[in-house]
mmCIF file as Biopython writes it, N, C-alpha, C and O atoms, coordinates in Angstrom:
data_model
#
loop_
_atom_site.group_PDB
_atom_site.id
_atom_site.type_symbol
_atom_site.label_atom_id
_atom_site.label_alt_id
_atom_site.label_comp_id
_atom_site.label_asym_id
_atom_site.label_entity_id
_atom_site.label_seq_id
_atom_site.pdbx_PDB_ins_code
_atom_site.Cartn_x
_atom_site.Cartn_y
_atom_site.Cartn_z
_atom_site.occupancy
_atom_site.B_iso_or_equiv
_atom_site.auth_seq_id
_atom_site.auth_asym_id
_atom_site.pdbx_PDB_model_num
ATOM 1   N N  . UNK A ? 1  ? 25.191 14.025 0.584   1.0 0.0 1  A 1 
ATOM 2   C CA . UNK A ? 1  ? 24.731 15.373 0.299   1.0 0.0 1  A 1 
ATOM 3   C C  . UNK A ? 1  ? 25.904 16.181 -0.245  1.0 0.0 1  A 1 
ATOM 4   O O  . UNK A ? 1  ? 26.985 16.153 0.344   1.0 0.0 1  A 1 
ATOM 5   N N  . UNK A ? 2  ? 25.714 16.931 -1.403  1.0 0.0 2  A 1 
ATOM 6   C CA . UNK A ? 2  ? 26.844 17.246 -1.869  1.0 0.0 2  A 1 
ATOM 7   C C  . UNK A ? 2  ? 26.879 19.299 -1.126  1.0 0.0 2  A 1 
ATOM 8   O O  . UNK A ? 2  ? 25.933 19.969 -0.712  1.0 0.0 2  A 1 
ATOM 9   N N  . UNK A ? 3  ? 28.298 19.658 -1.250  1.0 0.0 3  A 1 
ATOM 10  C CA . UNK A ? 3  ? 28.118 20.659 -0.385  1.0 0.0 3  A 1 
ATOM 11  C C  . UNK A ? 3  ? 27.614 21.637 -1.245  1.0 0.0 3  A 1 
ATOM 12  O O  . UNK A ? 3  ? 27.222 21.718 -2.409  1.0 0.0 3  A 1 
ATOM 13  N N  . UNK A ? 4  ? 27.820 22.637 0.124   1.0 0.0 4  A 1 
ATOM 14  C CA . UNK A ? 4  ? 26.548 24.002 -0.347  1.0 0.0 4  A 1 
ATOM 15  C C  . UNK A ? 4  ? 25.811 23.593 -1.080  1.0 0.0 4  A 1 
ATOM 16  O O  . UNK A ? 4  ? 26.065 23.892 -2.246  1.0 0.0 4  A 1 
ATOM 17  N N  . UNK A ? 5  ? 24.465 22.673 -0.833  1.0 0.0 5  A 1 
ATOM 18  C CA . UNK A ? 5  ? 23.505 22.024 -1.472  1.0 0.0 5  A 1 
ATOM 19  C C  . UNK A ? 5  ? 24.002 22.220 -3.021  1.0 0.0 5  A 1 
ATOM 20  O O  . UNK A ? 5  ? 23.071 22.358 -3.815  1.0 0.0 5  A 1 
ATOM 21  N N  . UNK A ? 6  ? 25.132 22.249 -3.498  1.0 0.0 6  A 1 
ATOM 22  C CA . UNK A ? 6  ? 24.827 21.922 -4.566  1.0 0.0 6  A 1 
ATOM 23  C C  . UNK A ? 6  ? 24.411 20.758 -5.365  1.0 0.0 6  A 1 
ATOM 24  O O  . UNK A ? 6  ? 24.714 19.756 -4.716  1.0 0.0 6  A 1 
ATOM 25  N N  . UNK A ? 7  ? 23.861 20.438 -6.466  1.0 0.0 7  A 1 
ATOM 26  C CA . UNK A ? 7  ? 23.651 19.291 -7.511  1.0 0.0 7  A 1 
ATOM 27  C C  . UNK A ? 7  ? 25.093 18.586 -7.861  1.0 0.0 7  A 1 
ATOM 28  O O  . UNK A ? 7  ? 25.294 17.455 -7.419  1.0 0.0 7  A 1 
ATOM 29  N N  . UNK A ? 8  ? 25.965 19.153 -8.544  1.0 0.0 8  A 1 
ATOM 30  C CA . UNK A ? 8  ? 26.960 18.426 -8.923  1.0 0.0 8  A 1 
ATOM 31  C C  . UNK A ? 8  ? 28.230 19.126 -8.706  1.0 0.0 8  A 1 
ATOM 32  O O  . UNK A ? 8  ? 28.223 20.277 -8.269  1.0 0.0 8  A 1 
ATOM 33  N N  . UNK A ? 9  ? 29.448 18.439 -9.015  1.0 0.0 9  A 1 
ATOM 34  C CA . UNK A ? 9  ? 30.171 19.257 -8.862  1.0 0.0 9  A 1 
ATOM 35  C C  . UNK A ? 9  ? 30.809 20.526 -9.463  1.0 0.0 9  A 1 
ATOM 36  O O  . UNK A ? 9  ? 31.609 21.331 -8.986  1.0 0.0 9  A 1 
ATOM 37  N N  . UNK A ? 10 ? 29.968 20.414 -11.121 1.0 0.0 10 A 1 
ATOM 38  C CA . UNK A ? 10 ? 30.216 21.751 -11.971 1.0 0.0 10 A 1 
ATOM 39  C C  . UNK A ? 10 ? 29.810 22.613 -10.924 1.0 0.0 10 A 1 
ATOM 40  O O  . UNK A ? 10 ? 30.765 23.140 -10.353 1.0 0.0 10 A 1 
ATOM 41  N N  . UNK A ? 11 ? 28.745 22.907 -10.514 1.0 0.0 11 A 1 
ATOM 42  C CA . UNK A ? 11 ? 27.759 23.742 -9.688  1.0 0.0 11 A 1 
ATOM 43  C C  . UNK A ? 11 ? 28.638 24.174 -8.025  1.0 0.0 11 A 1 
ATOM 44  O O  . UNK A ? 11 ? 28.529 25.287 -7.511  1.0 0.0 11 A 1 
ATOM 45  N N  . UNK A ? 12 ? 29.465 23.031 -7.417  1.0 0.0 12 A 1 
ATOM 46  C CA . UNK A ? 12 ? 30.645 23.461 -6.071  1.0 0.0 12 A 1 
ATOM 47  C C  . UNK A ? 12 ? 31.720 24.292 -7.425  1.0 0.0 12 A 1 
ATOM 48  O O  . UNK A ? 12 ? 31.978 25.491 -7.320  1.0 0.0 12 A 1 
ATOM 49  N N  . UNK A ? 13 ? 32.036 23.796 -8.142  1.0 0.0 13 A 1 
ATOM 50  C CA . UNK A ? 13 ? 33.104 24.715 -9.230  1.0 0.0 13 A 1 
ATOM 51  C C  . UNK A ? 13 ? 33.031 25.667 -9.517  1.0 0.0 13 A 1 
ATOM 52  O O  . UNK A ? 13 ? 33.984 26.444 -9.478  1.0 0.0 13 A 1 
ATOM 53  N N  . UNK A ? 14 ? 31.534 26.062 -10.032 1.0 0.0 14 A 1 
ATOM 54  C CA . UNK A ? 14 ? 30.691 27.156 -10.158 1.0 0.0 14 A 1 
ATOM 55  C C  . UNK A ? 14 ? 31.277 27.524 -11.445 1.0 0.0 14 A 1 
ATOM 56  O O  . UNK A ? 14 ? 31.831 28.615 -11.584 1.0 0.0 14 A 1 
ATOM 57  N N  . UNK A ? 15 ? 31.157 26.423 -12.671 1.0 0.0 15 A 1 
ATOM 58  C CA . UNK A ? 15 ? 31.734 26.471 -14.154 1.0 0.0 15 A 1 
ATOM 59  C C  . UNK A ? 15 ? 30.240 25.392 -14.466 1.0 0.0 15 A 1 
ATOM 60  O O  . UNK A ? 15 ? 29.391 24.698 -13.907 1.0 0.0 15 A 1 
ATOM 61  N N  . UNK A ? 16 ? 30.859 26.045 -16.187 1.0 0.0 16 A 1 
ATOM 62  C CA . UNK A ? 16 ? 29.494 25.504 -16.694 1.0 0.0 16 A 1 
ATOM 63  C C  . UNK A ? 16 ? 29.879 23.761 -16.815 1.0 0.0 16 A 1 
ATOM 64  O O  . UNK A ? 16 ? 30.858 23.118 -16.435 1.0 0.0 16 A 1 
ATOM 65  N N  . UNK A ? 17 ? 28.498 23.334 -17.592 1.0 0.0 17 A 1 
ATOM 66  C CA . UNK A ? 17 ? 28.774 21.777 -17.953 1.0 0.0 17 A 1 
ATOM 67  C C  . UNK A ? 17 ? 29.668 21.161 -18.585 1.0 0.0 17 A 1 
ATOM 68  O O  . UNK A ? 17 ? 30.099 20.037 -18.328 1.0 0.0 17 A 1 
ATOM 69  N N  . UNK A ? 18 ? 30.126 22.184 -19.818 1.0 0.0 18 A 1 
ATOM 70  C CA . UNK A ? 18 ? 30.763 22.132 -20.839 1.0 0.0 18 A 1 
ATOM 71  C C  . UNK A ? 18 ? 31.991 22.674 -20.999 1.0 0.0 18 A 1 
ATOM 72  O O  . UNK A ? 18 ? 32.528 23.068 -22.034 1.0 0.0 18 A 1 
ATOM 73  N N  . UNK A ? 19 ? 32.484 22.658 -19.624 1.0 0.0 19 A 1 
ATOM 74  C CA . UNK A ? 19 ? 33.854 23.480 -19.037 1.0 0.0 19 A 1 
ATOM 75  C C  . UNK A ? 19 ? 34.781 22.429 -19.562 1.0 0.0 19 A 1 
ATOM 76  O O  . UNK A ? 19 ? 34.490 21.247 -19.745 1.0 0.0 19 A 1 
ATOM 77  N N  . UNK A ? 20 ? 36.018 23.051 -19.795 1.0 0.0 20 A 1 
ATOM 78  C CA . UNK A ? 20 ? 37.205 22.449 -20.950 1.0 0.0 20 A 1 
ATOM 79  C C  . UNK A ? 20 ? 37.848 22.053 -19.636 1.0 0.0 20 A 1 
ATOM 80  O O  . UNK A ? 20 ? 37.644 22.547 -18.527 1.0 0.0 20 A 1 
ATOM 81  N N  . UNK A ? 21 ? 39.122 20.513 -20.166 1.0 0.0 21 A 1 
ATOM 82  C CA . UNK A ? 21 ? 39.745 20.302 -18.745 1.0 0.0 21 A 1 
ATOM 83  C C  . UNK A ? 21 ? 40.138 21.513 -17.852 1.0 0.0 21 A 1 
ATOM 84  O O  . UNK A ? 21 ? 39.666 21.739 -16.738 1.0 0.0 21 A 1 
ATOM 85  N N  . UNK A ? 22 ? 41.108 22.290 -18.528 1.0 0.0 22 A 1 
ATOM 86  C CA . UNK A ? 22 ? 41.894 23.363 -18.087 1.0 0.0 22 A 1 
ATOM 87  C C  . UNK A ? 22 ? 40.727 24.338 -16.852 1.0 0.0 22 A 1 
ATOM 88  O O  . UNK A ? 22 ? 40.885 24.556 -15.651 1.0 0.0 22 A 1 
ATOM 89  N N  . UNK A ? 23 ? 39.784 24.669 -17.634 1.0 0.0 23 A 1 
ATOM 90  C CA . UNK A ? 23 ? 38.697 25.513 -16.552 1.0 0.0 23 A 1 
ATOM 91  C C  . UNK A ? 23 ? 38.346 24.632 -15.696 1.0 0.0 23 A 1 
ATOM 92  O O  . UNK A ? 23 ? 37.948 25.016 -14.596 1.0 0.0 23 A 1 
ATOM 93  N N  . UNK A ? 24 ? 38.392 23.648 -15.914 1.0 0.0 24 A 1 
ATOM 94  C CA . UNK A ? 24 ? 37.947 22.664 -14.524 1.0 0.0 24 A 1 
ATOM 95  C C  . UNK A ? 24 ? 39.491 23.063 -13.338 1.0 0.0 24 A 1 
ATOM 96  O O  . UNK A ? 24 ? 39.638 23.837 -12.392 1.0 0.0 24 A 1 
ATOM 97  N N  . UNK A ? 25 ? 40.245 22.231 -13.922 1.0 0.0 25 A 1 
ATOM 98  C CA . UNK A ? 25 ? 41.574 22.333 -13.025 1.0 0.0 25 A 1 
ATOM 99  C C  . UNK A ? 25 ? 41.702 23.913 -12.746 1.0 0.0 25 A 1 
ATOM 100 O O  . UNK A ? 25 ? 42.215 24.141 -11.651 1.0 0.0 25 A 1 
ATOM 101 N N  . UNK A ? 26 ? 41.444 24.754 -13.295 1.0 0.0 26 A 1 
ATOM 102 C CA . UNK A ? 26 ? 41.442 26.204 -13.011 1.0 0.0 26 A 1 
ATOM 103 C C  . UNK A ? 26 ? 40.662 26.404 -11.695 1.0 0.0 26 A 1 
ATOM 104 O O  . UNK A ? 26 ? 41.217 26.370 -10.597 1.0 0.0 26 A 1 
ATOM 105 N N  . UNK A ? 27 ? 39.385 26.608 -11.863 1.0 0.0 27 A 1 
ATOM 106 C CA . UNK A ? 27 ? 38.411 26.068 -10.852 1.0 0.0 27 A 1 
ATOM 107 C C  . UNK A ? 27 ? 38.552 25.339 -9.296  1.0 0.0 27 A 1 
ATOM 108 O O  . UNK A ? 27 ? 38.471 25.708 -8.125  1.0 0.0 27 A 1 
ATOM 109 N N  . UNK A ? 28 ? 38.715 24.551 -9.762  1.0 0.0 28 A 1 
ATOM 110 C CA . UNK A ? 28 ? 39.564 23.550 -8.546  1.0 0.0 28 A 1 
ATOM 111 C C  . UNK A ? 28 ? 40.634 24.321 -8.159  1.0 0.0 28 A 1 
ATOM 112 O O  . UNK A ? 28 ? 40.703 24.498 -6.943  1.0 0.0 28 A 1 
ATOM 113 N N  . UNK A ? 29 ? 41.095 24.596 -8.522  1.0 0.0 29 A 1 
ATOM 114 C CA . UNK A ? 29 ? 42.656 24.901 -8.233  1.0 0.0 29 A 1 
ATOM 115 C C  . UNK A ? 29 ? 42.470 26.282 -6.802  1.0 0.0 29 A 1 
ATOM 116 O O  . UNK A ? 29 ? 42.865 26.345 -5.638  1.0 0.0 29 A 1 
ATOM 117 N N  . UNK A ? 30 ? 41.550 27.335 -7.837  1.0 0.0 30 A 1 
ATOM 118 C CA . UNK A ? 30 ? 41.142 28.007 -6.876  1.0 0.0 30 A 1 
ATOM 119 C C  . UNK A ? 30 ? 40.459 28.040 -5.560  1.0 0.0 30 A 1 
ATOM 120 O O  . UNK A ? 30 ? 40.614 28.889 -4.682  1.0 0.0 30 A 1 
ATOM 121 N N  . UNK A ? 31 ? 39.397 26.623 -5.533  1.0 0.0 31 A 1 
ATOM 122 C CA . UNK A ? 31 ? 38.743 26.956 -4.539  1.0 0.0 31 A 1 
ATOM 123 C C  . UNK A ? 31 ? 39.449 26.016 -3.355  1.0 0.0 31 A 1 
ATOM 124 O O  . UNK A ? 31 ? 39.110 26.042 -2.172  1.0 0.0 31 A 1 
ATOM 125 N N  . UNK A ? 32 ? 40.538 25.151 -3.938  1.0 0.0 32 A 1 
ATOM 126 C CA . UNK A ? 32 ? 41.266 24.506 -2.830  1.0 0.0 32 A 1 
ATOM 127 C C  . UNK A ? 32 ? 42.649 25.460 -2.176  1.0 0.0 32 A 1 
ATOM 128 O O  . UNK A ? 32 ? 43.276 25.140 -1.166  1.0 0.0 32 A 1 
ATOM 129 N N  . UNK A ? 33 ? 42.946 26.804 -3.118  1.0 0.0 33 A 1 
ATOM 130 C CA . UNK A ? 33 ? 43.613 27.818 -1.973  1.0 0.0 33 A 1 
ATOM 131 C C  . UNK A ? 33 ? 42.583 28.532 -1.476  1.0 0.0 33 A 1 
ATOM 132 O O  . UNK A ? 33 ? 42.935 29.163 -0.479  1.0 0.0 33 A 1 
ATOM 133 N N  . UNK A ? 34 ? 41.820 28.638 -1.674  1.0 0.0 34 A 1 
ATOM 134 C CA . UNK A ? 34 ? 40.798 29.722 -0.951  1.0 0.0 34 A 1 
ATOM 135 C C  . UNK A ? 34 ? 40.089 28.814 0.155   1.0 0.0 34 A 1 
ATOM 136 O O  . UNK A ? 34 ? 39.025 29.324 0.508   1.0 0.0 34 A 1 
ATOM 137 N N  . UNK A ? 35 ? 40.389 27.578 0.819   1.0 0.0 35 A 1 
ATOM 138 C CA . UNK A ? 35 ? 39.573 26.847 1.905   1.0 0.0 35 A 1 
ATOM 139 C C  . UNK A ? 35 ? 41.183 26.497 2.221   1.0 0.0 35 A 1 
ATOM 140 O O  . UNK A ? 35 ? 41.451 26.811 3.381   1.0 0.0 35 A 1 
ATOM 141 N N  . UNK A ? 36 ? 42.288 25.950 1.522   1.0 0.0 36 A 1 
ATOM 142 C CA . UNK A ? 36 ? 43.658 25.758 2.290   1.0 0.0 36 A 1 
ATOM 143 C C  . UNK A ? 36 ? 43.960 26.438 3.768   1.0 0.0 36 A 1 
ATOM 144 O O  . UNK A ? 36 ? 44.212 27.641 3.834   1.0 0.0 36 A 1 
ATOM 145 N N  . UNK A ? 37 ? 43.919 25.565 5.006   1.0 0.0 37 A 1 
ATOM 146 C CA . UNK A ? 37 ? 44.475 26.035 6.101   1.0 0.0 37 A 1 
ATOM 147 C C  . UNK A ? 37 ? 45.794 27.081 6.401   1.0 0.0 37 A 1 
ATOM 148 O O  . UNK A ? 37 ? 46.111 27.628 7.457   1.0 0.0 37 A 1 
ATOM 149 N N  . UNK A ? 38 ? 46.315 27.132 5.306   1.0 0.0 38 A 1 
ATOM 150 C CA . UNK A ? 38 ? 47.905 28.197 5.647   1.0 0.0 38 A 1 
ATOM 151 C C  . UNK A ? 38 ? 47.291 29.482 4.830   1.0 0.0 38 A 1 
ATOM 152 O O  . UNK A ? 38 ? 47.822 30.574 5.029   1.0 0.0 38 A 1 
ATOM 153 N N  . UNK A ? 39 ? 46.255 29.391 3.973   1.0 0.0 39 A 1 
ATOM 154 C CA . UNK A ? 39 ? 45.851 30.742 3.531   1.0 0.0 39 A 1 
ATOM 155 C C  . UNK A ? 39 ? 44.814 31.090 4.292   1.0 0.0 39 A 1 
ATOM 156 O O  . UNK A ? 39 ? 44.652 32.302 4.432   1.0 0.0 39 A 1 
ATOM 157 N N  . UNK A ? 40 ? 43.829 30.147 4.989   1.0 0.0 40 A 1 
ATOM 158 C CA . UNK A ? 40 ? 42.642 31.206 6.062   1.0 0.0 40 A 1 
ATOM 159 C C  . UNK A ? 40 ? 43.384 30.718 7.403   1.0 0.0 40 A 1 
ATOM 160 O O  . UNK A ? 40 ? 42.806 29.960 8.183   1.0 0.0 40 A 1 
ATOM 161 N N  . UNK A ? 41 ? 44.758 31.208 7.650   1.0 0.0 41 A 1 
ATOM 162 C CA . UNK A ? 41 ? 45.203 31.158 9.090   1.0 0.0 41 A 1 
ATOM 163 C C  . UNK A ? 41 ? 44.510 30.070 10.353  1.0 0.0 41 A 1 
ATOM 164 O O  . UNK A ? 41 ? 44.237 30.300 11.531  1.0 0.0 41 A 1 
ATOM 165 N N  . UNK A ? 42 ? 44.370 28.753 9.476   1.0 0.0 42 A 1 
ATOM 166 C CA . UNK A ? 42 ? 43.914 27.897 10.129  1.0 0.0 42 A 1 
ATOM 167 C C  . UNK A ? 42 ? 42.185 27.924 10.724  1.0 0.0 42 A 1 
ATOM 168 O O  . UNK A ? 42 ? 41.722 27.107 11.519  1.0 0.0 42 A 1 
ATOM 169 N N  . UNK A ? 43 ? 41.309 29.270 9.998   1.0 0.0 43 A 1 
ATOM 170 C CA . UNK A ? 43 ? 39.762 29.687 10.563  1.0 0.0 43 A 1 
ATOM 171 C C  . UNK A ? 43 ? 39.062 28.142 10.032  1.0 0.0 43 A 1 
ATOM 172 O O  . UNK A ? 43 ? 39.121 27.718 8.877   1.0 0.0 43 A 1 
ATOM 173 N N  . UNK A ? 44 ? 38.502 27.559 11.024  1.0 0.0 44 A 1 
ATOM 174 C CA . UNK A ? 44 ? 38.084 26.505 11.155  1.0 0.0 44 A 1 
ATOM 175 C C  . UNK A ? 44 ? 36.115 26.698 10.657  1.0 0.0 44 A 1 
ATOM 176 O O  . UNK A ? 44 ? 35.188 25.970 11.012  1.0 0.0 44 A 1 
ATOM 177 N N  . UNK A ? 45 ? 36.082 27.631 9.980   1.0 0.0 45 A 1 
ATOM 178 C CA . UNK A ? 45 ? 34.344 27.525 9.746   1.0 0.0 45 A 1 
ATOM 179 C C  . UNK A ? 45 ? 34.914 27.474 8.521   1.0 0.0 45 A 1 
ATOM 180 O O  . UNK A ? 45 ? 34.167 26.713 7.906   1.0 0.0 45 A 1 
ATOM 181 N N  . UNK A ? 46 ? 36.128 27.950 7.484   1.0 0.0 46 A 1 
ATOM 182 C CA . UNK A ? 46 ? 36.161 27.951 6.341   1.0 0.0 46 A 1 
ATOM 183 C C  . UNK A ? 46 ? 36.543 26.434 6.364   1.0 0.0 46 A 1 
ATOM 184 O O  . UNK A ? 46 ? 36.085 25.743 5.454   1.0 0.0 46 A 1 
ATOM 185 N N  . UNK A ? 47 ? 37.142 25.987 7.081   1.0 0.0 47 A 1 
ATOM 186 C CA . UNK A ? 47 ? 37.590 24.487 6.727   1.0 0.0 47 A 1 
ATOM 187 C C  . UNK A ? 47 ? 36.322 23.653 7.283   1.0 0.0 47 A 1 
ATOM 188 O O  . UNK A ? 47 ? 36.859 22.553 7.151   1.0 0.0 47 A 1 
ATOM 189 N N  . UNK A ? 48 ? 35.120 23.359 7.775   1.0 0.0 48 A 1 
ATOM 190 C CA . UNK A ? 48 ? 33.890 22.724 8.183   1.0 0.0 48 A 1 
ATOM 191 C C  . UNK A ? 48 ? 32.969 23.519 6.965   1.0 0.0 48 A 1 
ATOM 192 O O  . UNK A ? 48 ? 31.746 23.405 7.032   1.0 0.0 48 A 1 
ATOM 193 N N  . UNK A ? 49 ? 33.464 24.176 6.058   1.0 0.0 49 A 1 
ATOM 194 C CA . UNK A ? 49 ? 32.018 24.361 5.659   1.0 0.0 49 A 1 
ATOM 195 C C  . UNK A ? 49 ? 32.197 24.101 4.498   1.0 0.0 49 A 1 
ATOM 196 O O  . UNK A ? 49 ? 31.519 24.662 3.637   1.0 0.0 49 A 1 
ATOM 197 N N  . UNK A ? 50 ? 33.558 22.800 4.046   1.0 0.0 50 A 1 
ATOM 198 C CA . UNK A ? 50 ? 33.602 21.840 2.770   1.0 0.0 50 A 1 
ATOM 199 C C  . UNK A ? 50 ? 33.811 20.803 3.051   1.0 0.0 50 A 1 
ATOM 200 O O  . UNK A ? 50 ? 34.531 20.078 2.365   1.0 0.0 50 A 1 
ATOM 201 N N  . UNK A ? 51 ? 32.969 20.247 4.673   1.0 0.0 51 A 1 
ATOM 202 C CA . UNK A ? 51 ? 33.841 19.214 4.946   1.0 0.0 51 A 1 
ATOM 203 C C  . UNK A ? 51 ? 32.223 18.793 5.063   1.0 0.0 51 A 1 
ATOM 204 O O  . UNK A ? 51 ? 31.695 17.815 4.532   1.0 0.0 51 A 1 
ATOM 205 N N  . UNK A ? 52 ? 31.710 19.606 5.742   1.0 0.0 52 A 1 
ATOM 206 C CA . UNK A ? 52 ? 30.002 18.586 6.076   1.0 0.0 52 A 1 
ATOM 207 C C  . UNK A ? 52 ? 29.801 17.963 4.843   1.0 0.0 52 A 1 
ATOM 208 O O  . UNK A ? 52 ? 30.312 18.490 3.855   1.0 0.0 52 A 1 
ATOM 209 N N  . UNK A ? 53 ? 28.921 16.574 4.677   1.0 0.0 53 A 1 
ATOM 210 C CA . UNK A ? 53 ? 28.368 15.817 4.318   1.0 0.0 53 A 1 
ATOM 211 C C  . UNK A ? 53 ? 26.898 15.960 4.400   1.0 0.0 53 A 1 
ATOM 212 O O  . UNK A ? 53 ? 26.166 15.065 3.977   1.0 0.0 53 A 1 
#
């Protein structure tokens, strides 16, 4: 099951289909400091709620 029910992973990225490498790695880039444990002071619902399956 992919998270926050999304379909694919453009859709967890929340970029279109036709996103250029760079907006991808942009993308990514962001949403792995924004769930990173040293930036949400270790809050454990932000880190379980990209981890469920």
């Amino acid at each position: 099951m992919p998270l926050n029910g999304a379909k694919t992973f453009y859709d967890v990225l929340g970029v279109p289909k036709d996103a250029s490498q760079g907006d991808l790695r942009k993308a990514w880039l962001a949403l792995a400091r924004k769930h990173h444990p040293d930036k949400t002071g270790g809050h454990k619902g932000s880190e379980d709620s990209q981890t469920q399956a």
